[in-house]
Backbone as XML, in Angstrom:
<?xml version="1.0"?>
<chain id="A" units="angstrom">
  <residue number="1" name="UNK">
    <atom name="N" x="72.642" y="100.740" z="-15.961"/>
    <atom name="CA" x="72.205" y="101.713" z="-16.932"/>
    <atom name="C" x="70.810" y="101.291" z="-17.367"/>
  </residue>
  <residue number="2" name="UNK">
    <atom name="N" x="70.151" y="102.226" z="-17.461"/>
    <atom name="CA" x="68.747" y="101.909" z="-18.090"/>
    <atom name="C" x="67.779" y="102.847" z="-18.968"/>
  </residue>
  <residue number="3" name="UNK">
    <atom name="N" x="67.360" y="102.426" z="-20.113"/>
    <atom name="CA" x="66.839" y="102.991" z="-20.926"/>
    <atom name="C" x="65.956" y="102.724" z="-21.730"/>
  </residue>
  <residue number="4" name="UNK">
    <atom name="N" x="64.931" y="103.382" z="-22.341"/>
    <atom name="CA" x="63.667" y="102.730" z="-22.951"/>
    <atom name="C" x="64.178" y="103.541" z="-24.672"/>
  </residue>
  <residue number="5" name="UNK">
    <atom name="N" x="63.297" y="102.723" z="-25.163"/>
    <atom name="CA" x="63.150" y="102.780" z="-26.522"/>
    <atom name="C" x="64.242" y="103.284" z="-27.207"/>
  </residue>
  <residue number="6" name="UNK">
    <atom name="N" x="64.519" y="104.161" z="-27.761"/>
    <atom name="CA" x="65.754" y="104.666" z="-28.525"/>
    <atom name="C" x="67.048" y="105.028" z="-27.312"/>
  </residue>
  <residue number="7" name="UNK">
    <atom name="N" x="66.730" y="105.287" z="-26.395"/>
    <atom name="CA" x="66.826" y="105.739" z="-25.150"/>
    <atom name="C" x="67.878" y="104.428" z="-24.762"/>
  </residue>
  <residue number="8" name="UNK">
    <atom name="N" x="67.471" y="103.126" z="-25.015"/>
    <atom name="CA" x="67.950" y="102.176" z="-24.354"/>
    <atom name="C" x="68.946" y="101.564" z="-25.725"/>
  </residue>
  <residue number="9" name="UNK">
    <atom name="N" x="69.133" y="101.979" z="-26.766"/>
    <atom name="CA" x="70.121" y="101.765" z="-27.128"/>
    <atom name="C" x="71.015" y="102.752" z="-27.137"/>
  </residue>
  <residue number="10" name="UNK">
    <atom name="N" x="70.850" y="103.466" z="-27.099"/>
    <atom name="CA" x="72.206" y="104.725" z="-26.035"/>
    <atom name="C" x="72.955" y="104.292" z="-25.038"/>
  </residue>
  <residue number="11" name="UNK">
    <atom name="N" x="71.839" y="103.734" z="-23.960"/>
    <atom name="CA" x="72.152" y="103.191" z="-22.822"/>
    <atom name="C" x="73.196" y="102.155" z="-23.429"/>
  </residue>
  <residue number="12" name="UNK">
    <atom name="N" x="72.479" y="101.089" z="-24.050"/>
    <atom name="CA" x="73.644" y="100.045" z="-24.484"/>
    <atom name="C" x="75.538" y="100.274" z="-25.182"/>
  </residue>
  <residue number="13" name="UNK">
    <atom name="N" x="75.392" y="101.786" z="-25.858"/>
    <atom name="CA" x="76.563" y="101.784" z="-26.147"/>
    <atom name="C" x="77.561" y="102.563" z="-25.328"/>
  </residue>
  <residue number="14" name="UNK">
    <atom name="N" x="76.749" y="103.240" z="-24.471"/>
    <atom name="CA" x="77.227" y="103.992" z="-22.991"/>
    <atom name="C" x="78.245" y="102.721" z="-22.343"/>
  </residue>
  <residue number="15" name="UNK">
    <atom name="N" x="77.094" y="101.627" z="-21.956"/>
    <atom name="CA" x="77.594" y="100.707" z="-21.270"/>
    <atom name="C" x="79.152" y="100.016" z="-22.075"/>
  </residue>
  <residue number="16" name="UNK">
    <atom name="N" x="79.251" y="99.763" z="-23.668"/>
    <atom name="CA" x="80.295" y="99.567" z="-23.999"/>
    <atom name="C" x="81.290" y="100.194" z="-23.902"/>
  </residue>
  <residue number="17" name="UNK">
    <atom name="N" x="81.313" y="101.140" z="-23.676"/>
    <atom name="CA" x="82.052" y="102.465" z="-23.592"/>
    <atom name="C" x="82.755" y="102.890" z="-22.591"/>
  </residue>
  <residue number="18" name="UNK">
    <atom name="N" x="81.695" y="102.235" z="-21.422"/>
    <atom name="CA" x="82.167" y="102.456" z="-20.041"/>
    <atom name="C" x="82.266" y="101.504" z="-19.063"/>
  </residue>
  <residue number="19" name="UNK">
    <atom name="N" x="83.420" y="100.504" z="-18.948"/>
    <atom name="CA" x="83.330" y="99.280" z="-18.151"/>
    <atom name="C" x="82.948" y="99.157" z="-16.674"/>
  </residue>
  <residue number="20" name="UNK">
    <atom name="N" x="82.545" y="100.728" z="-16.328"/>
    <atom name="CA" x="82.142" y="100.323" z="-14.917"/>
    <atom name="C" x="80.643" y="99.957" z="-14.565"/>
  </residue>
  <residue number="21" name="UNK">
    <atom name="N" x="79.961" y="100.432" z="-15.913"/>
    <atom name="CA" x="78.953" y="100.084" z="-15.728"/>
    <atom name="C" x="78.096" y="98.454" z="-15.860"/>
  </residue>
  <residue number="22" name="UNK">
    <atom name="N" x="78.346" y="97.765" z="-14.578"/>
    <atom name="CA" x="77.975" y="96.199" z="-14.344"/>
    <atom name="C" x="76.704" y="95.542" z="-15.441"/>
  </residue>
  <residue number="23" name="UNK">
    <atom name="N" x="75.643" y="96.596" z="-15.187"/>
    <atom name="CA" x="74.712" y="95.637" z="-16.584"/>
    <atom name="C" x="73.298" y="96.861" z="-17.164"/>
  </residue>
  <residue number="24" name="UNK">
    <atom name="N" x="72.905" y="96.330" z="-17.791"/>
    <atom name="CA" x="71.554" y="97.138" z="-18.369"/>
    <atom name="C" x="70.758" y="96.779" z="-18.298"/>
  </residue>
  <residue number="25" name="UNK">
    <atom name="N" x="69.309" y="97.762" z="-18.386"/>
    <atom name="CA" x="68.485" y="97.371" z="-18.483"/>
    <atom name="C" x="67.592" y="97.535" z="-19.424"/>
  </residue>
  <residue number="26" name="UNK">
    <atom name="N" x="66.916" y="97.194" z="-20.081"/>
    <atom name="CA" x="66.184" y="98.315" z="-21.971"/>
    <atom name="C" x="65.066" y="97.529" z="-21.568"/>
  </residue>
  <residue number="27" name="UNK">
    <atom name="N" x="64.118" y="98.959" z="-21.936"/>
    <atom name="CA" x="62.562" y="98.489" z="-22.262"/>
    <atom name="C" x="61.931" y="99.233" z="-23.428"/>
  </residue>
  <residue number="28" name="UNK">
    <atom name="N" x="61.648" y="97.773" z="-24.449"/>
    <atom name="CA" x="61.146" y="98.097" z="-25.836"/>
    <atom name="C" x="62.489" y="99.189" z="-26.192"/>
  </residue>
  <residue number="29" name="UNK">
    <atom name="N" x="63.392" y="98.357" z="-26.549"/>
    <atom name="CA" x="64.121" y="98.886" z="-27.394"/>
    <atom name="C" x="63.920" y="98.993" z="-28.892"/>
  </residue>
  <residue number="30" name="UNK">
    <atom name="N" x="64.960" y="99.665" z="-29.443"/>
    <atom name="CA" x="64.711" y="99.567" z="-31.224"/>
    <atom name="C" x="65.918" y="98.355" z="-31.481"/>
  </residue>
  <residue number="31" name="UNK">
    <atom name="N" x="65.328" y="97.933" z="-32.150"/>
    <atom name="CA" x="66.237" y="96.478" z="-32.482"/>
    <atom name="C" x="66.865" y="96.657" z="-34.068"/>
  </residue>
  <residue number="32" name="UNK">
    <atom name="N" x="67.332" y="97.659" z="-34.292"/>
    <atom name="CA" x="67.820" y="98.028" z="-35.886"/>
    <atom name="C" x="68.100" y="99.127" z="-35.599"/>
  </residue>
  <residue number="33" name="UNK">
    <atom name="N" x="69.057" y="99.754" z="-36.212"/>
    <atom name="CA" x="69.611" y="100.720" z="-36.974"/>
    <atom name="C" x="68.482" y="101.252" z="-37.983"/>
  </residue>
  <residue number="34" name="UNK">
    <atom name="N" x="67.820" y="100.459" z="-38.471"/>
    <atom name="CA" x="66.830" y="100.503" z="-40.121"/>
    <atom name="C" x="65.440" y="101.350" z="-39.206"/>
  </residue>
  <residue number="35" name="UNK">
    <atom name="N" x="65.605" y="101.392" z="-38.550"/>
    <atom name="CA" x="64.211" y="101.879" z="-37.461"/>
    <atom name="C" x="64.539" y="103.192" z="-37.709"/>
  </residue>
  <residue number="36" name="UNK">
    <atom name="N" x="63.580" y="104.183" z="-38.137"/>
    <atom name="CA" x="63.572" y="105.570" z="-38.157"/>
    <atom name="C" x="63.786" y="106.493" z="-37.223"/>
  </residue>
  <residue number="37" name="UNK">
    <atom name="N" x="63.650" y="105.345" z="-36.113"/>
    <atom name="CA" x="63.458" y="105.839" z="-34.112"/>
    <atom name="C" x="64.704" y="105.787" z="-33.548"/>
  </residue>
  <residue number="38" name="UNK">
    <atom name="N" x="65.382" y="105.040" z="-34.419"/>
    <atom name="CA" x="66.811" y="104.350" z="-33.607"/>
    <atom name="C" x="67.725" y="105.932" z="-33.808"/>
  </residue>
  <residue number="39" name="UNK">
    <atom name="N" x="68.646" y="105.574" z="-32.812"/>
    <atom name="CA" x="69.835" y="106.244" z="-32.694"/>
    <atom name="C" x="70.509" y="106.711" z="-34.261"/>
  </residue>
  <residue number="40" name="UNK">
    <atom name="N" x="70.878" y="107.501" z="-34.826"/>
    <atom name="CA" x="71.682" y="107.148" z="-36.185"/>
    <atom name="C" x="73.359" y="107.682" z="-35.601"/>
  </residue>
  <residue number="41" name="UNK">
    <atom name="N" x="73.864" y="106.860" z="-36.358"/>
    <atom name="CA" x="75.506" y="106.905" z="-36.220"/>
    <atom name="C" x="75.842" y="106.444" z="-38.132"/>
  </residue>
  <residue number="42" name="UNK">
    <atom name="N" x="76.953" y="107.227" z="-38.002"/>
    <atom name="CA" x="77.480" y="107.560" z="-39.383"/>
    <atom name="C" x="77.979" y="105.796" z="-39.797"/>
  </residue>
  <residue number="43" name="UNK">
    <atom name="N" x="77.582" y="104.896" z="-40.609"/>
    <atom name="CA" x="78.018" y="103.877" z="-41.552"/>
    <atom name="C" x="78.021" y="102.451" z="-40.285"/>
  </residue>
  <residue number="44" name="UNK">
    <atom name="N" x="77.180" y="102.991" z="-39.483"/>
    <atom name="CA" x="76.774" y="101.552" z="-37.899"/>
    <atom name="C" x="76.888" y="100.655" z="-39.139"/>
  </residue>
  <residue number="45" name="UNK">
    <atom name="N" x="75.850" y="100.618" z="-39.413"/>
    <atom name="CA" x="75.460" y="98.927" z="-40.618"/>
    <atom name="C" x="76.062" y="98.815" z="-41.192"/>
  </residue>
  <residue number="46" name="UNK">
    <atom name="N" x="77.627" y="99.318" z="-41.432"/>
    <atom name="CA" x="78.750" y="98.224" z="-42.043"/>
    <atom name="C" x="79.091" y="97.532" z="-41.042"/>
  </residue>
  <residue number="47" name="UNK">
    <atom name="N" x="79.106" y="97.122" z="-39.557"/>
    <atom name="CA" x="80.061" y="97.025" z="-38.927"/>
    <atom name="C" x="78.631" y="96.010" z="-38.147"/>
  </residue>
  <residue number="48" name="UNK">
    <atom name="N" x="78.187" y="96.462" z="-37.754"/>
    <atom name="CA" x="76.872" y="95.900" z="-36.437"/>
    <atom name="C" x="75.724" y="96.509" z="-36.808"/>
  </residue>
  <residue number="49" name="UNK">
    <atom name="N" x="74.435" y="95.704" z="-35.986"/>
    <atom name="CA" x="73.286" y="96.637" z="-35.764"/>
    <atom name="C" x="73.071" y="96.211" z="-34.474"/>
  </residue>
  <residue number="50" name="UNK">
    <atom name="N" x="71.857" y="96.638" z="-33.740"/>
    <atom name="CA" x="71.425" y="96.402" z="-32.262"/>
    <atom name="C" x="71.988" y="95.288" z="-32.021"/>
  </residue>
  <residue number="51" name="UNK">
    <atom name="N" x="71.188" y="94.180" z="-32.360"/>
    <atom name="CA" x="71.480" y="92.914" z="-31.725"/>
    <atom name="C" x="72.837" y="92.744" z="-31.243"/>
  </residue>
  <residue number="52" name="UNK">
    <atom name="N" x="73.534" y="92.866" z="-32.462"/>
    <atom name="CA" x="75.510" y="92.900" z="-31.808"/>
    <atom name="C" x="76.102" y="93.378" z="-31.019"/>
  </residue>
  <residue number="53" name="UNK">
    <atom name="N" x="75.418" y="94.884" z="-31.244"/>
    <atom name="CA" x="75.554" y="95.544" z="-29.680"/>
    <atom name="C" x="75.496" y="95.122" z="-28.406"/>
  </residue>
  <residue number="54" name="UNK">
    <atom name="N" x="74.349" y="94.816" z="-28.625"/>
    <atom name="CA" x="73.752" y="94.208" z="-26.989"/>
    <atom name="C" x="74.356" y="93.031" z="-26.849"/>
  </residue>
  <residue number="55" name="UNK">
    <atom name="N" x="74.793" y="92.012" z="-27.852"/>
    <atom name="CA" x="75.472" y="91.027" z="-27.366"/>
    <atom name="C" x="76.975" y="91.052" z="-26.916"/>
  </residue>
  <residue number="56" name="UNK">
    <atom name="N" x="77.697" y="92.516" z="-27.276"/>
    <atom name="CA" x="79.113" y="92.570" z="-26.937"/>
    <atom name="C" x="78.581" y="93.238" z="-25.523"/>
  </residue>
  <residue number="57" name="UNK">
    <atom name="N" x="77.822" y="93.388" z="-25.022"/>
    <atom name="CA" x="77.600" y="93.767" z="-23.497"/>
    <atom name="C" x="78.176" y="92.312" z="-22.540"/>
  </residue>
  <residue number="58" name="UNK">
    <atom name="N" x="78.008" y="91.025" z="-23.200"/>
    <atom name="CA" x="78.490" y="89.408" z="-22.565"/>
    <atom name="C" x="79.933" y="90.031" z="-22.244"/>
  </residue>
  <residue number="59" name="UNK">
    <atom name="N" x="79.703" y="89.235" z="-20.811"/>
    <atom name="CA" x="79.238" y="88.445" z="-19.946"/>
    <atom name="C" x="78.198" y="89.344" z="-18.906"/>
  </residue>
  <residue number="60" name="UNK">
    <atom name="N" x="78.318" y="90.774" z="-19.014"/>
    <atom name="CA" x="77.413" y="91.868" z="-18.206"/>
    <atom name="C" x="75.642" y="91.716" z="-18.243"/>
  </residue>
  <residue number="61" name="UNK">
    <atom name="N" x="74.958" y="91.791" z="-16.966"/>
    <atom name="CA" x="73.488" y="91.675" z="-16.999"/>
    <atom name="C" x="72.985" y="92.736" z="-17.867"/>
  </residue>
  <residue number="62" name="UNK">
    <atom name="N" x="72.391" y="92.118" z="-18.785"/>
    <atom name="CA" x="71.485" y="92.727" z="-19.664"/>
    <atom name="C" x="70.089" y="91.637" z="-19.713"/>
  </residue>
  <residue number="63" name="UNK">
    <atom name="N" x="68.883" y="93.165" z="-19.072"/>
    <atom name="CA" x="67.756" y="92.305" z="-18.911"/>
    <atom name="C" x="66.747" y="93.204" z="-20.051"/>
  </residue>
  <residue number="64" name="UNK">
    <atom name="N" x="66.254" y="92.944" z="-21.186"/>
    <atom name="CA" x="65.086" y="93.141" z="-21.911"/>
    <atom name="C" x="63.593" y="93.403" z="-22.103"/>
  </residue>
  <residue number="65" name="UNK">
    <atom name="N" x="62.811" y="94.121" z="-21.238"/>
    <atom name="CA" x="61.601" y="94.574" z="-21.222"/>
    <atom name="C" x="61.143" y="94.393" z="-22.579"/>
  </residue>
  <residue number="66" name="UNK">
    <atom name="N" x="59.371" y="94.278" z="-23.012"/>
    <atom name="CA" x="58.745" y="94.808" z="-23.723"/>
    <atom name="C" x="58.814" y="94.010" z="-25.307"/>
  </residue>
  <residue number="67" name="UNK">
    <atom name="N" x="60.065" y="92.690" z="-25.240"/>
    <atom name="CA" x="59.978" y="92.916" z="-26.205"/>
    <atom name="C" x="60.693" y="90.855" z="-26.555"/>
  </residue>
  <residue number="68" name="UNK">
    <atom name="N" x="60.007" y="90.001" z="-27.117"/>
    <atom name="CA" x="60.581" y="88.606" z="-27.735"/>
    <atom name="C" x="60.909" y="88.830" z="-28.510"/>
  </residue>
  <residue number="69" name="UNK">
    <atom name="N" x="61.374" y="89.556" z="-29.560"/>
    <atom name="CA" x="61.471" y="89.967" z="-30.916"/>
    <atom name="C" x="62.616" y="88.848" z="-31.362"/>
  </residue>
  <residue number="70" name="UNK">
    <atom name="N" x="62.843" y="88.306" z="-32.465"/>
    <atom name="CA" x="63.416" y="87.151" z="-33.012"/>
    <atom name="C" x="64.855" y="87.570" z="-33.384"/>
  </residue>
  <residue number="71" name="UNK">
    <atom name="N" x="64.866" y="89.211" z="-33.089"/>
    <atom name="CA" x="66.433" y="89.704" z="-33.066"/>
    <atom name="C" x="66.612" y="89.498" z="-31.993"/>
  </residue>
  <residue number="72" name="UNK">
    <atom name="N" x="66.587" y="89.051" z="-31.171"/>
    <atom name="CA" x="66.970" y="88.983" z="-29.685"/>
    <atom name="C" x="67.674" y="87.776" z="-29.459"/>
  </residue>
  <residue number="73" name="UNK">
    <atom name="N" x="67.280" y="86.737" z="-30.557"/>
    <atom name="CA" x="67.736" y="85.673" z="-30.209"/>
    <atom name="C" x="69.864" y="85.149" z="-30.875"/>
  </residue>
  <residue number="74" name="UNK">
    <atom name="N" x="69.837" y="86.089" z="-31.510"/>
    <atom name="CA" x="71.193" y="86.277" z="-31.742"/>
    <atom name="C" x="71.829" y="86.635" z="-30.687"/>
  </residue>
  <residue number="75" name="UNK">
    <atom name="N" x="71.117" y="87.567" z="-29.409"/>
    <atom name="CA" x="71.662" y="88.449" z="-28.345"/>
    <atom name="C" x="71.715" y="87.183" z="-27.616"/>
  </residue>
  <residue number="76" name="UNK">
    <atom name="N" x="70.639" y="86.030" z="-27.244"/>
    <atom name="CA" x="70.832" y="85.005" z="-26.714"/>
    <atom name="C" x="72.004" y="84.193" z="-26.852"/>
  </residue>
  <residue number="77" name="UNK">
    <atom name="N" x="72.239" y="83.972" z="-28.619"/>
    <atom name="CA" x="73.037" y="83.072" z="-28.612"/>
    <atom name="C" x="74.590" y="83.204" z="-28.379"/>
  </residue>
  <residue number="78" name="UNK">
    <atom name="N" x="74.617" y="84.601" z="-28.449"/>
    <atom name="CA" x="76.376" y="85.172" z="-28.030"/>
    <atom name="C" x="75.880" y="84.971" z="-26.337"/>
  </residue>
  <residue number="79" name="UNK">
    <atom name="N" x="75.460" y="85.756" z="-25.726"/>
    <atom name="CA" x="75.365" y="85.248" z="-24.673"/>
    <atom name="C" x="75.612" y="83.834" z="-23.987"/>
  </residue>
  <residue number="80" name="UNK">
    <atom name="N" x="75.007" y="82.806" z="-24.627"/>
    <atom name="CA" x="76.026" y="81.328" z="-24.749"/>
    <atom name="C" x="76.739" y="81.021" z="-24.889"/>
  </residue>
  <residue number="81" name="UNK">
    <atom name="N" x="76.916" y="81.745" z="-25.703"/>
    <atom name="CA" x="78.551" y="81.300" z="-26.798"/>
    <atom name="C" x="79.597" y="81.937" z="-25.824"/>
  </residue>
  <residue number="82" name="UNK">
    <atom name="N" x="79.485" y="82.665" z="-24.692"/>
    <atom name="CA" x="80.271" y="83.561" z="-23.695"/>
    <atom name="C" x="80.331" y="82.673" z="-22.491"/>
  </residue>
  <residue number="83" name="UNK">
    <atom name="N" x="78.939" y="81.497" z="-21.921"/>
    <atom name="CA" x="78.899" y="81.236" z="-20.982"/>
    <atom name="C" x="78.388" y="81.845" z="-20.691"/>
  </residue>
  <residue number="84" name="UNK">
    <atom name="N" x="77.397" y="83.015" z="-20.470"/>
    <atom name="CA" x="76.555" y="83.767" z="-19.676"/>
    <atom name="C" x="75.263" y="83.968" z="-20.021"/>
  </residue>
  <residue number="85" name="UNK">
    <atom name="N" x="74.234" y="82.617" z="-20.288"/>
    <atom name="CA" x="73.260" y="82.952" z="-20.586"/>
    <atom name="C" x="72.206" y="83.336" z="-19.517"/>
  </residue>
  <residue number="86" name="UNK">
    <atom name="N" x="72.887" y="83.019" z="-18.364"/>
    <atom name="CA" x="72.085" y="83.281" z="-17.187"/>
    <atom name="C" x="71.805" y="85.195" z="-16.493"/>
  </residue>
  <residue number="87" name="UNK">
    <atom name="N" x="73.048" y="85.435" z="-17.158"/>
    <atom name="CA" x="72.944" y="87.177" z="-17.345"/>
    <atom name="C" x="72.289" y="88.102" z="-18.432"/>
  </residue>
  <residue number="88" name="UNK">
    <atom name="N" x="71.563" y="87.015" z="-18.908"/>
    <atom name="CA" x="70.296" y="87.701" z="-20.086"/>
    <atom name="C" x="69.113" y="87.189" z="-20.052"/>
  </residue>
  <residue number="89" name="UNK">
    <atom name="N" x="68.242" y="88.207" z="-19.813"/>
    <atom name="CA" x="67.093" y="88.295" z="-19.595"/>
    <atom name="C" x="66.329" y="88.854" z="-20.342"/>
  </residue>
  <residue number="90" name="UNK">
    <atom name="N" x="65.031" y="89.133" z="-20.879"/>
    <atom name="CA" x="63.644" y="89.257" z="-21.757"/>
    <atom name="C" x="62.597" y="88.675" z="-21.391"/>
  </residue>
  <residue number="91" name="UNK">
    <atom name="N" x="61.964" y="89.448" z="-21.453"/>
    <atom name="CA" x="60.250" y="89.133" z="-21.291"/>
    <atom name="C" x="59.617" y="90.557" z="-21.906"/>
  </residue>
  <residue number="92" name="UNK">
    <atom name="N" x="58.617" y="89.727" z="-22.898"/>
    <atom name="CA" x="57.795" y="91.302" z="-23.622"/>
    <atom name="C" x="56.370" y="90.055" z="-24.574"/>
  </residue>
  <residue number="93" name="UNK">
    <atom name="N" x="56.338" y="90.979" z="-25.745"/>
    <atom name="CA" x="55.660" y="89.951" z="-26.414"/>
    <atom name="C" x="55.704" y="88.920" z="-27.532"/>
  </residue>
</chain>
């Protein structure tokens, strides 16, 4: 699955949604809910925002375009915490 910007967190909850889909790909995603750009879903931010998302994608390839952002690194650390840090990928600025 692959998707850019608001686009690619769609993609991401597609992929939860649908186990056949093996991994993702997002470039310059929105990394919040709080983003005016992002997706809106009725009461998300009681429950998760991006980052959580993308980290319940573990153990599935999820690779990150566009973006180091310091929310990402939560996505890293579940990714560890799964054993699969080798199925997450980023590079941006």
């Amino acid at each position: 699955m692959l998707g850019e910007g608001s686009a690619g967190v769609l993609a991401a909850y597609a992929a939860l949604l649908e186990s056949e889909i093996a991994g993702v790909v997002l470039d310059r995603p929105m990394l919040s809910h709080m983003n005016a750009e992002a997706p809106r879903f009725l009461n998300v931010l009681r429950v998760c925002d991006i980052p959580d998302v993308l980290g319940m994608l573990a153990p599935r390839a999820l690779t990150v375009y566009g973006s180091r952002h310091k929310a990402l690194e939560k996505v890293a650390d579940i990714y560890a915490a799964v054993g699969a840090s080798e199925n997450f990928t980023r590079s941006g600025n």
